[in-house]
C-alpha positions in Angstrom: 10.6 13.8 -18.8 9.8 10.5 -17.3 11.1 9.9 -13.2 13.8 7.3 -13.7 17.0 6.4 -11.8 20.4 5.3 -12.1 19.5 2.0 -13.2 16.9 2.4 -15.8 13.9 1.8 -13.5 10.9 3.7 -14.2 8.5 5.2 -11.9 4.8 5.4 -12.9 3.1 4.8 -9.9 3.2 7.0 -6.3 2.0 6.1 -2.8 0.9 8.9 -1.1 0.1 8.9 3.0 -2.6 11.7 4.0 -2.2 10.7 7.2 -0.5 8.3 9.6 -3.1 8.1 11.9 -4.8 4.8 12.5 -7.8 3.8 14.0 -6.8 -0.6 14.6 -3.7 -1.2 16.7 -2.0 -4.2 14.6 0.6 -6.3 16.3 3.6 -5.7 13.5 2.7 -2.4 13.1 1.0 -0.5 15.8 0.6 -2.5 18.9 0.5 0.2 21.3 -1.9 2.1 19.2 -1.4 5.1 17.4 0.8 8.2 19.2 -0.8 11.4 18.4 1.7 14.3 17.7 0.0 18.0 18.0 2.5 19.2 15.7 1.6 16.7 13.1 0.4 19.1 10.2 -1.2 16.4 7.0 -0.7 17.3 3.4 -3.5 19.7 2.6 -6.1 19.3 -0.3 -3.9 22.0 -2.2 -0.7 20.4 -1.5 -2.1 17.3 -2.2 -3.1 18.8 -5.8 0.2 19.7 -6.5 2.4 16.8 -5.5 0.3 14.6 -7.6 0.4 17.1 -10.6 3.9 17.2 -10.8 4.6 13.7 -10.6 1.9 13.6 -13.3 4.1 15.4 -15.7 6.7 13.2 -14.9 4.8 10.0 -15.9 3.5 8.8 -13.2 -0.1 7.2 -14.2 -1.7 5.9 -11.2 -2.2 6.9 -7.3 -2.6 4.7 -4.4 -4.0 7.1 -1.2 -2.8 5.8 2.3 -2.0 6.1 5.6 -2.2 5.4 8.4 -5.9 5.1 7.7 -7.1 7.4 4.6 -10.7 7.0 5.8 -10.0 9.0 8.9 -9.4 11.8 6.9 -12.9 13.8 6.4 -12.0 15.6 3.0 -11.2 11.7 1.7 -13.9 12.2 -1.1 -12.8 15.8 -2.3 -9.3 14.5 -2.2 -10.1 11.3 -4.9 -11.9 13.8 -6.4 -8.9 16.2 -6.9 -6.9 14.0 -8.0 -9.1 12.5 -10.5 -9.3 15.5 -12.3 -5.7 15.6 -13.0 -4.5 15.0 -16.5 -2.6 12.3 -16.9 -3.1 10.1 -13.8 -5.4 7.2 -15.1 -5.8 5.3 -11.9 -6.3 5.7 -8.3 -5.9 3.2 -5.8 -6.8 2.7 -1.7 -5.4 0.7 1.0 -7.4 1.0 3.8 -8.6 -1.2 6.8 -12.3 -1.4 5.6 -13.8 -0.3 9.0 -15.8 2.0 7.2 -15.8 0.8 3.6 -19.6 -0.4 3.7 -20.8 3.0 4.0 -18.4 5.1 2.0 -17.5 2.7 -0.8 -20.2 4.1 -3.3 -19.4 7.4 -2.4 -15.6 7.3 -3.2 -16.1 5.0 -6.1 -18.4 7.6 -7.4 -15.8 10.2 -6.7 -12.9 8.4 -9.3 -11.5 5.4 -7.2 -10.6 3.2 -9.0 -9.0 0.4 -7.0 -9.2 -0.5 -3.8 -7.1 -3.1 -1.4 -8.7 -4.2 1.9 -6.2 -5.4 4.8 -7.3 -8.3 6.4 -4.8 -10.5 8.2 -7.3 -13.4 9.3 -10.8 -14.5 8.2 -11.1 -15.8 11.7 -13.3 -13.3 13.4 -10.9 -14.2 17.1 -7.5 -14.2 15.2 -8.4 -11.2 13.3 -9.4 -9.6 16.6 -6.1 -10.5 18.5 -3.9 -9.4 15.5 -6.0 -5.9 14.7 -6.7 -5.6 18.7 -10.2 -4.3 17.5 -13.5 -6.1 17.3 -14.3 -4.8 13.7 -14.2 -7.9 12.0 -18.0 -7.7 11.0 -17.5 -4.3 9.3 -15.0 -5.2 7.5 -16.7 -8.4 5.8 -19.5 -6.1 5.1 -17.3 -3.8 3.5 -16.2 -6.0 1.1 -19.5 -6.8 0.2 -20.3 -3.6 -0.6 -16.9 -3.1 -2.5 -18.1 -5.8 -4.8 -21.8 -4.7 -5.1 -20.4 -1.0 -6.2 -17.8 -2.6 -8.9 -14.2 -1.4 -8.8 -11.9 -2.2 -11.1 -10.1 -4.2 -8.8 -10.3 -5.5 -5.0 -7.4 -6.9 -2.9 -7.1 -8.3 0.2 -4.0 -7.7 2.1 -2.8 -10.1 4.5 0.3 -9.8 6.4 2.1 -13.5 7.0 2.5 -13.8 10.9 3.8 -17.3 12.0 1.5 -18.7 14.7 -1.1 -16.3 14.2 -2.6 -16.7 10.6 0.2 -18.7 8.4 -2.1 -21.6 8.8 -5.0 -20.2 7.1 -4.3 -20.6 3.0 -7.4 -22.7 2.6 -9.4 -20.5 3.9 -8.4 -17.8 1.8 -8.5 -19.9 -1.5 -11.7 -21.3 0.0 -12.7 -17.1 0.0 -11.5 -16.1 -3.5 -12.7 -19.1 -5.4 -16.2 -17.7 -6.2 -15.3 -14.1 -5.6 -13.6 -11.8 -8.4 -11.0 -11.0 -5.6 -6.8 -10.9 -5.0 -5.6 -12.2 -2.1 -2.2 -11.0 -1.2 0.0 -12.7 0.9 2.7 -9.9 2.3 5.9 -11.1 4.0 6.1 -9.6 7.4 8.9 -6.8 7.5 11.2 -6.0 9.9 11.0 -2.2 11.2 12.7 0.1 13.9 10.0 -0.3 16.3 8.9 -4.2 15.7 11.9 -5.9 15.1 11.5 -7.9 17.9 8.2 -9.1 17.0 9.4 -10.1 13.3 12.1 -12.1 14.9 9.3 -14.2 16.3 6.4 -14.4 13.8 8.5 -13.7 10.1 7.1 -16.6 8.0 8.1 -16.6 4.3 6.1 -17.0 1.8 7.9 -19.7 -0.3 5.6 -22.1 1.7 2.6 -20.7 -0.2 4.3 -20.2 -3.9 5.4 -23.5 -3.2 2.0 -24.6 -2.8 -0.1 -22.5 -4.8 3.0 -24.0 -8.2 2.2 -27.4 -7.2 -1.4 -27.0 -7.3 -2.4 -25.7 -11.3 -1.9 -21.8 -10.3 -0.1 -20.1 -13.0 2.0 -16.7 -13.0 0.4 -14.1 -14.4 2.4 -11.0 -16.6 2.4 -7.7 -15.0 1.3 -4.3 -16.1 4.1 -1.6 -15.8 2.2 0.4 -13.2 1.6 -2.6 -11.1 3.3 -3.8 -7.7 5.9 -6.0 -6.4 3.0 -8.7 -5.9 3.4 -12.4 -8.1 0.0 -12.8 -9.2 -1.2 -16.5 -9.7 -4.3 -17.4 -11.2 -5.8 -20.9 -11.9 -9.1 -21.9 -14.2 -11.1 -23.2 -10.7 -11.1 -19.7 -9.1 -13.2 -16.6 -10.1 -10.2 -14.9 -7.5 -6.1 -14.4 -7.7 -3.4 -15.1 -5.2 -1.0 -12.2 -5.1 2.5 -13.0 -3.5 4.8 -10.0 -2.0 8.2 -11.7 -0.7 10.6 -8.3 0.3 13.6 -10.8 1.2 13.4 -12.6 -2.2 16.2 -12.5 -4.6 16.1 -9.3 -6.9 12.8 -7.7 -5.3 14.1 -4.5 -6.2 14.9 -4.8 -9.5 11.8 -4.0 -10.9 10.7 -1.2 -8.6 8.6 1.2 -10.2 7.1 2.8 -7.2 7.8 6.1 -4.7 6.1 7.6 -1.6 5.1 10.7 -0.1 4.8 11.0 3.3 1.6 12.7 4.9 4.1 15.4 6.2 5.3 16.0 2.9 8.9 14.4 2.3 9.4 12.0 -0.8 10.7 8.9 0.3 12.8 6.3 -2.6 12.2 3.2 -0.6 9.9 1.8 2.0 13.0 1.5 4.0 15.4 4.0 3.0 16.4 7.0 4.9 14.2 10.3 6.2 13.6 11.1 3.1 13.6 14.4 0.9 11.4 17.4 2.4 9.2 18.9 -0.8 6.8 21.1 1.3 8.1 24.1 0.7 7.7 23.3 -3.1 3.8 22.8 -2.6 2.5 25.8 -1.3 2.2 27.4 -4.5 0.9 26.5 -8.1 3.8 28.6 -9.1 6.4 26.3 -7.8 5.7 23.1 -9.9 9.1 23.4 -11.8 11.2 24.0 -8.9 9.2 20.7 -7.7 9.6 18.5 -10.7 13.6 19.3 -10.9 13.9 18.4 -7.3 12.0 15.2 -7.7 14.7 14.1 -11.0 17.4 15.5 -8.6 16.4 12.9 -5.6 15.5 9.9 -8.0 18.6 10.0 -9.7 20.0 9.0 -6.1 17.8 5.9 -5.4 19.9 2.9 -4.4 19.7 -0.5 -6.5 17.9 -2.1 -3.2 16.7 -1.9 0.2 19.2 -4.2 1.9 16.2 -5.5 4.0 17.9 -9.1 3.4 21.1 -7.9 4.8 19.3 -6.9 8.3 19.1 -2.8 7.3 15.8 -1.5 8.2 16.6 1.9 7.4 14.7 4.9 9.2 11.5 3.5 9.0 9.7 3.0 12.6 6.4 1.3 11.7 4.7 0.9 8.4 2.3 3.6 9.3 4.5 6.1 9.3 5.4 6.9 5.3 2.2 4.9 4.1 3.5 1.1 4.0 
């Protein structure tokens, strides 16, 4: 039976986290770098194998691996693997910070990834320096180079909208996308436990650019039912797309069709909802699929009609590293 909640929303695509450590030390997300936890225990390749089985059986068609970053994770290519071979999941997605991508996207693409989305908040090699704090910029260009020379199905660039650090940039990106077969997504910065205070001073929305991109022949593409939250634009000039994600627009969440799973094992409804529900104990044998998948309906049937971001509640969330963002 297919995963839906209270208010007929459908759920045919899952974010799973292998890990939530990260190897960049972003200013919204983790500025002090990551905080390594010995107890920290990640999702094993056989646990991985049966979290995404069951929420196979339940409809859900496509994948997206993150973390953290995925790539730090040394069984990354058995894992796409696995989860290739499972029936019914039809695409698997990436998001990762490219710092490796150059060497490791043939491998992986050879392995069943489909998809992959590329997080770059500046293509100014300084500015993309001072928001990452790393001096990767380089690697990361070539990545994407590579990640068009192998051919996935699809290529984003994510870029997170930080007033006074990158909001002036559009052109660039547009400049960027219009020969390349690339989306550029712009994603509003969101407020979380640990960086409120640096949302209260960089949060730029990203009216500015709809505004823009509507006034300037780009036109609003349809969406596929296991795609995100993202407005796609497209115009007749540009080989590339603009991709829009706006959290604190009116009735973001009525077309969710998304859930997570944590690195540590616990489903999670919402980006910003509470701890979320523990499934471990469901994945250490093949056995317990059943138990999993009623336990799955059971928590989806409680999913809230939003996230209440645009009311100020951040939920249990402390950075977007920590359940996958």
């Amino acid at each position: 039976m297919q995963l839906s909640d209270s208010f007929g929303r459908k759920f045919y695509y899952l974010r799973l986290s292998i890990t939530d450590v990260c190897n960049f030390k972003c200013e919204y997300c983790l500025p002090n770098g990551y905080q390594h936890d010995k107890k920290n225990c990640f999702l094993s390749l056989d646990e991985i194998r049966r979290t995404v089985t069951a929420f196979a059986q339940v409809g859900t068609e496509k994948i997206r691996i993150t973390g953290g970053e995925p790539a730090l994770r040394k069984d990354l290519t058995q894992i796409i693997q696995t989860i290739s071979a499972i029936d019914g999941i039809k695409k698997i997605a990436m998001t990762t910070n490219g710092y490796n991508l150059a060497k490791k996207a043939q491998e992986w693409k050879d392995a069943g990834l489909n998809q992959i989305n590329i997080s770059v908040d500046s293509l100014n090699p300084h500015s993309f320096n001072k928001i990452t704090g790393v001096n990767r910029f380089d690697d990361v260009m070539r990545g994407i180079d590579k990640a068009l020379e192998v051919g996935f199905d699809k290529i984003k660039i994510n870029s997170v909208l930080i007033k006074n650090f990158n909001d002036h940039e559009l052109s660039l990106f547009l400049e960027f996308v219009k020969q390349r077969p690339i989306e550029m997504r712009f994603i509003e910065l969101m407020e979380c436990g640990e960086t409120n205070s640096f949302f209260e001073k960089h949060h730029s929305s990203g009216n500015t650019i709809k505004n823009n991109l509507e006034s300037s022949g780009w036109v609003l593409n349809d969406k596929a039912k296991d795609d995100g939250p993202a407005l796609v634009y497209s115009h007749p000039e540009y080989l590339g797309k603009i991709g829009l994600i706006m959290p604190y627009s009116k009735d973001f969440c009525v077309t969710c069709n998304r859930l997570r799973v944590s690195s540590l094992g616990k489903m999670h409804l919402c980006l910003f909802g509470d701890y979320g529900t523990d499934i471990r104990e469901h994945l250490q044998q093949d056995s317990q699929q059943q138990q999993l998948i009623s336990l799955l309906h059971q928590s989806v049937a409680t999913k809230e009609v939003s996230h209440y971001l645009q009311q100020g509640n951040t939920g249990q969330t402390p950075h977007l590293a920590s359940i996958g963002g």
